[in-house]
NUNU-645268 format. One record per residue (C-alpha): residue number from 1; x, y, z. Coordinates in steps of 0.2 Angstrom, whole numbers. Layout:
<sites>
> n, c1, c2, c3
> NUM, X, Y, Z
...
</sites>
This chain:
<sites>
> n, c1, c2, c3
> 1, 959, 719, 908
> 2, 956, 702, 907
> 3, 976, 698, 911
> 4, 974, 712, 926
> 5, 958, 701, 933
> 6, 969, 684, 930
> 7, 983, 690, 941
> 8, 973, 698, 956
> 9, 964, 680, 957
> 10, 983, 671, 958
> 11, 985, 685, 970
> 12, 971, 682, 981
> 13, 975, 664, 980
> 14, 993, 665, 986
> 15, 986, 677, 1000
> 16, 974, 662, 1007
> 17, 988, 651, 1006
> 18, 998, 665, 1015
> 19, 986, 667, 1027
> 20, 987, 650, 1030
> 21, 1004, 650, 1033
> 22, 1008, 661, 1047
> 23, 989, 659, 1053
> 24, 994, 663, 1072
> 25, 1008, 677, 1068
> 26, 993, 686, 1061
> 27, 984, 684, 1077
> 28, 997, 685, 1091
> 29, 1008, 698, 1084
> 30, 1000, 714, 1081
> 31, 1015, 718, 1069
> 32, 1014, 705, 1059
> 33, 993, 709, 1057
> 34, 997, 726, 1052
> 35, 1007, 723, 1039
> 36, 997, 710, 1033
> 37, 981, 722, 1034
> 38, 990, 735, 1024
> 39, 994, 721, 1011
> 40, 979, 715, 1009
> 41, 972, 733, 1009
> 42, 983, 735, 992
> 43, 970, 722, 985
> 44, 952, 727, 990
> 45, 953, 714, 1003
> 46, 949, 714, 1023
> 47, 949, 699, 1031
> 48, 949, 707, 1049
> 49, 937, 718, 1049
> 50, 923, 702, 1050
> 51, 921, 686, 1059
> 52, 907, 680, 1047
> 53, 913, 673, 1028
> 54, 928, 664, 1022
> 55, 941, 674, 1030
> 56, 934, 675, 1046
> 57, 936, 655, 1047
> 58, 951, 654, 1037
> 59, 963, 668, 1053
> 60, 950, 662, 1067
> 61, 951, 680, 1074
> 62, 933, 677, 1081
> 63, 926, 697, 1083
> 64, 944, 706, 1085
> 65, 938, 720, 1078
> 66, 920, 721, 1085
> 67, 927, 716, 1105
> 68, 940, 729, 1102
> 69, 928, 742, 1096
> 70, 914, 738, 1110
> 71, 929, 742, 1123
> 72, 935, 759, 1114
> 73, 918, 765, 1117
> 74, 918, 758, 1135
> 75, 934, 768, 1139
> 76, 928, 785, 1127
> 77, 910, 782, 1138
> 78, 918, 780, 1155
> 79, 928, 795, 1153
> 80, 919, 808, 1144
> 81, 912, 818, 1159
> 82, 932, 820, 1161
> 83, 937, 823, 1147
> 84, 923, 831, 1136
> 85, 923, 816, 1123
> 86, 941, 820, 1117
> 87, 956, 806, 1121
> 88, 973, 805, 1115
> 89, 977, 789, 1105
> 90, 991, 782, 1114
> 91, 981, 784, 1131
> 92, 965, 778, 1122
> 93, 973, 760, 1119
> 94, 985, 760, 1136
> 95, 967, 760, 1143
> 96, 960, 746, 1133
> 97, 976, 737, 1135
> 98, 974, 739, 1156
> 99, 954, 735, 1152
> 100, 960, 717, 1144
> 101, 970, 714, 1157
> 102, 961, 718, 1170
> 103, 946, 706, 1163
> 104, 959, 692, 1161
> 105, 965, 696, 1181
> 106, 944, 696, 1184
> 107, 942, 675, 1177
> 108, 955, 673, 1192
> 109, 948, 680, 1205
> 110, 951, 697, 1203
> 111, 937, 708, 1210
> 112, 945, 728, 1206
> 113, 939, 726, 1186
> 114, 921, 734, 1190
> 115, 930, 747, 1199
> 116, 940, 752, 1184
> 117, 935, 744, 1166
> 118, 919, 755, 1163
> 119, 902, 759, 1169
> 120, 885, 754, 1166
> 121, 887, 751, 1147
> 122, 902, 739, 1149
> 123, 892, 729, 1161
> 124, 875, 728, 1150
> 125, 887, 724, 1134
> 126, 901, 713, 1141
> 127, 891, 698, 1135
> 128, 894, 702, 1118
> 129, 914, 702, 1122
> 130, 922, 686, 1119
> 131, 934, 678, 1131
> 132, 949, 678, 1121
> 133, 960, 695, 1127
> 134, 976, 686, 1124
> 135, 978, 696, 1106
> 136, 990, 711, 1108
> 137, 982, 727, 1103
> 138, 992, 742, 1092
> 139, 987, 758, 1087
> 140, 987, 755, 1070
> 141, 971, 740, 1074
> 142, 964, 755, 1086
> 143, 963, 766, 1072
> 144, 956, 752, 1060
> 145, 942, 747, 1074
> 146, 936, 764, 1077
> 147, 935, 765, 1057
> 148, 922, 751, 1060
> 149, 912, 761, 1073
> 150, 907, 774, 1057
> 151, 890, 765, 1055
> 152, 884, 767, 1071
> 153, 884, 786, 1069
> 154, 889, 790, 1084
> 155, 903, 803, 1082
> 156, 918, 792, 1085
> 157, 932, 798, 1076
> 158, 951, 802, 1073
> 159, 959, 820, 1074
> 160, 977, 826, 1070
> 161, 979, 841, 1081
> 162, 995, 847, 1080
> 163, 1008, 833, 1085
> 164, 994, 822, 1093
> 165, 981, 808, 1085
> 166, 964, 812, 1095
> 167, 951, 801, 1098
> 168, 933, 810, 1099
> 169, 917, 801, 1104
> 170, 907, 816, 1102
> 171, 897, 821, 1086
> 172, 907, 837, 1082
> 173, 914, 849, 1070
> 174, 929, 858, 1076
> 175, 933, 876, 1068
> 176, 947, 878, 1063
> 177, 952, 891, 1077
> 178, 947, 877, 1089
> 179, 959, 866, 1080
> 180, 972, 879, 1083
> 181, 970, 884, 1098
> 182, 970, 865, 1105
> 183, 986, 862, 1097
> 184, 992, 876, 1104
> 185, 989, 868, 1120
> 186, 1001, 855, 1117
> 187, 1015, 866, 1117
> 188, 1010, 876, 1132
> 189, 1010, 860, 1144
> 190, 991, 857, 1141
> 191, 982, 875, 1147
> 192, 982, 892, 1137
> 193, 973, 910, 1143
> 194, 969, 922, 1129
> 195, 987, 932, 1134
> 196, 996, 917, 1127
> 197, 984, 915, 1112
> 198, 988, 933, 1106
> 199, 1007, 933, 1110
> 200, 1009, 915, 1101
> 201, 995, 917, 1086
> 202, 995, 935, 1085
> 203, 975, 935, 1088
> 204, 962, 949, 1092
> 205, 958, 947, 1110
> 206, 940, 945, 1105
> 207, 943, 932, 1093
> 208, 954, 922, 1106
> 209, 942, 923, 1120
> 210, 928, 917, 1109
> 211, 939, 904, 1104
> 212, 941, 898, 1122
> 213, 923, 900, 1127
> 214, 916, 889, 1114
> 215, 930, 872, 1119
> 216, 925, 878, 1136
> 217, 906, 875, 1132
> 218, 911, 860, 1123
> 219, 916, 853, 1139
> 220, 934, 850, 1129
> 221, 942, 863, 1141
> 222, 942, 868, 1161
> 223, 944, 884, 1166
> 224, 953, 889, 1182
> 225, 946, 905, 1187
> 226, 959, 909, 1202
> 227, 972, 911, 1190
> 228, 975, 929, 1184
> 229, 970, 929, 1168
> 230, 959, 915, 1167
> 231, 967, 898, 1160
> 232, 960, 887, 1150
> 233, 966, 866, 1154
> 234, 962, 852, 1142
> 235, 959, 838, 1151
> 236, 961, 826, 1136
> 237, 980, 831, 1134
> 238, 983, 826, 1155
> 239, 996, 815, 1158
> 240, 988, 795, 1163
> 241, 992, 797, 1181
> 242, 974, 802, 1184
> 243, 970, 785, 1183
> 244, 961, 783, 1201
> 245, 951, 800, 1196
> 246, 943, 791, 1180
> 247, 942, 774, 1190
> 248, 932, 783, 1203
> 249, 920, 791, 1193
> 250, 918, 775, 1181
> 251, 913, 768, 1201
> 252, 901, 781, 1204
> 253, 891, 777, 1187
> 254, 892, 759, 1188
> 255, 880, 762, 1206
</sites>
């Protein structure tokens, strides 16, 4: 044990020194940080996850985690009249990505960011978000970030349905018919209707249409009711070209 103990401290040691080393390829390339999280990871040791302490100093990554995490909730907050609370991954950070942007364009001049990087929360919090939005984002320090949102108890966290990684900010429990049924979706270019549940899954139409109605009441679905029979859209699964419909709303909340 004492051996073990002895080579996990020449370990740490050579990490610092590492760390060092490539000091701005950990904070400019977001590869690099991955790979370096997951090493450290092997260890017990995250040095991202906090500004405050000894690794905080040592990378100089200021809050990465903590600005990156106030801005997944803006873009989950701004959206989830839309969307019901539930966001693909990948369109989760595209949208945190355009929100960095945008804030960079806003220091020169730019005057569409209130239009289109949140509401009302993102302007009472964006003092708490530091300046520096020059680090590239991936998925992989998405995922991490709204890991670090567990605390505040406020429901954000990370599905697999099907094919997709979704991003729900909404305290819920999905059964696992819902789980199914909304994977389902995925392969039925994003809407079902309770013909297609029973043709695909081989369902009871009673346990199909309950199925539907409880997403539907979940605001996780739409229903289009001139269609014959009724079919059920998930909003989270719509392609980004609906960017000026959230920009408009996230206008509309910020008055």
């Amino acid at each position: 044990m004492e051996q073990l103990h002895s080579q996990l401290d020449t370990f740490r040691a050579n990490l610092e020194n590492f760390a060092r080393l490539h000091r701005k390829d950990i904070q400019k390339d977001p590869v690099f940080r991955m790979h370096f999280q997951k090493m450290c990871g092997n260890i017990g040791v995250d040095p991202l996850a906090s500004s405050k302490g000894y690794w905080g100093e040592l990378l100089g990554v200021g809050d990465f985690y903590y600005e990156l995490g106030i801005q997944i909730i803006d873009v989950c907050l701004s959206t989830r009249a839309l969307n019901g609370g539930l966001m693909e991954l990948t369109e989760v950070k595209r949208r945190v990505e355009r929100m960095r942007g945008l804030r960079d364009n806003n220091r020169k001049g730019n005057s569409t960011t209130n239009q289109t990087s949140g509401g009302k929360w993102a302007k009472a919090n964006m003092a708490l978000i530091s300046k520096d939005t020059s680090m590239e984002i991936t998925e992989d320090d998405v995922l991490r970030s709204i890991k670090t949102l567990a605390p505040l108890g406020s429901g954000f966290q990370v599905l697999q349905l099907g094919d997709k990684k979704m991003v729900s900010s909404v305290p819920r429990e999905l059964n696992k018919d819902q789980s199914v049924v909304l994977a389902l979706v995925q392969k039925t270019n994003g809407h079902v209707n309770v013909n297609t549940i029973i043709e695909r899954l081989g369902w009871e139409a009673g346990r199909s249409k309950t199925a539907l109605d409880t997403l539907l009441e979940d605001s996780l679905m739409w229903i289009d009711q001139q269609a014959e029979p009724h079919e059920y859209w998930v909003p989270g699964f719509f392609e980004p070209e609906d960017d000026d419909m959230y920009a408009t709303t996230s206008t509309a909340e910020a008055k």
